[in-house]
N, C-alpha and C positions, 0 to 999 in steps of 0.2 A: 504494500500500500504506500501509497509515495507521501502519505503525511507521518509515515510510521517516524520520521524524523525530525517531527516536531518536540521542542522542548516546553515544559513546566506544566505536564499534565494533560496540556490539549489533547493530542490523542488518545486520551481516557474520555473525554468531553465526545469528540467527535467519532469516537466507536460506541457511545454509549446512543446515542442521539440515532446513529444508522440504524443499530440493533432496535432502538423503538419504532424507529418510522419502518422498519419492514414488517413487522410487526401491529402498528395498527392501520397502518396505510389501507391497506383493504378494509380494514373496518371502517373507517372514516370512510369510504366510496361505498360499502356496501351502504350508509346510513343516508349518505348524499343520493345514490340511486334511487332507496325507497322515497327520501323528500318529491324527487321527480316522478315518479310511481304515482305518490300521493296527490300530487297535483295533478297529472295526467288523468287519473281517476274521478276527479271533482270535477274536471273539464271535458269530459267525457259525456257528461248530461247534453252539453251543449254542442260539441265539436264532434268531428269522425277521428277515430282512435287515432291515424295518426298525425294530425293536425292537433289533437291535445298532446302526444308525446313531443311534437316539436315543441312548442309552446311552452311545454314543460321544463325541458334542454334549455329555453329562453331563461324561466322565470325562477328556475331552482337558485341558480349562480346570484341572480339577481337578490331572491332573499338572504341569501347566504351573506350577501356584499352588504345587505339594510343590518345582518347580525352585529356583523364585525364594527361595523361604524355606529350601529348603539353601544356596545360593548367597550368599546375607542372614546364615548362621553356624547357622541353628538346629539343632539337635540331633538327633540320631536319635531320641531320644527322643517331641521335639516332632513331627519328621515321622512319628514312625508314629502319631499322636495324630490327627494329620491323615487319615490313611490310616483308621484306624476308623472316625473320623465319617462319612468318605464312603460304605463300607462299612453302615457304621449307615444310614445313609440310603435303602440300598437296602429295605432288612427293614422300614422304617415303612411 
């Protein structure tokens, strides 16, 4: 491993970090897939299946992006700004 030659611990740091992300990375995507599942299914009332799974591809990322940036401090404000656009996006 070409950082095997890093000094003052790093590569404890940086083997420790890989060994978790192979580890839950699929589970993180398994959880992300069902959110799009989830949504595809709601949107399914209204759309043909695969017109809610696109849709879905669209709007998982999207709420994922509204988590992060509540979790980050922003605003209700700012997240329903975020929520428009998306929204807006649809209408263009």
């Amino acid at each position: 491993m070409a950082l095997a030659a890093c000094s003052l611990g790093k590569i404890d740091v940086v083997d420790r970090f890989a060994f978790d992300s192979m580890w839950t990375a699929p589970i993180v995507a398994d959880r992300r897939r069902g959110i799009a599942d989830g949504i595809a299914f709601v949107l399914k009332r209204w759309l043909n299946p695969m017109e809610a799974a696109e849709l879905a591809r669209y709007f998982s990322p999207v709420l994922q992006g509204i988590s992060v940036q509540a979790r980050d401090g922003a605003s209700r404000e700012q997240l329903e700004k975020i929520a428009e656009h998306a929204v807006a996006s649809l209408r263009s």
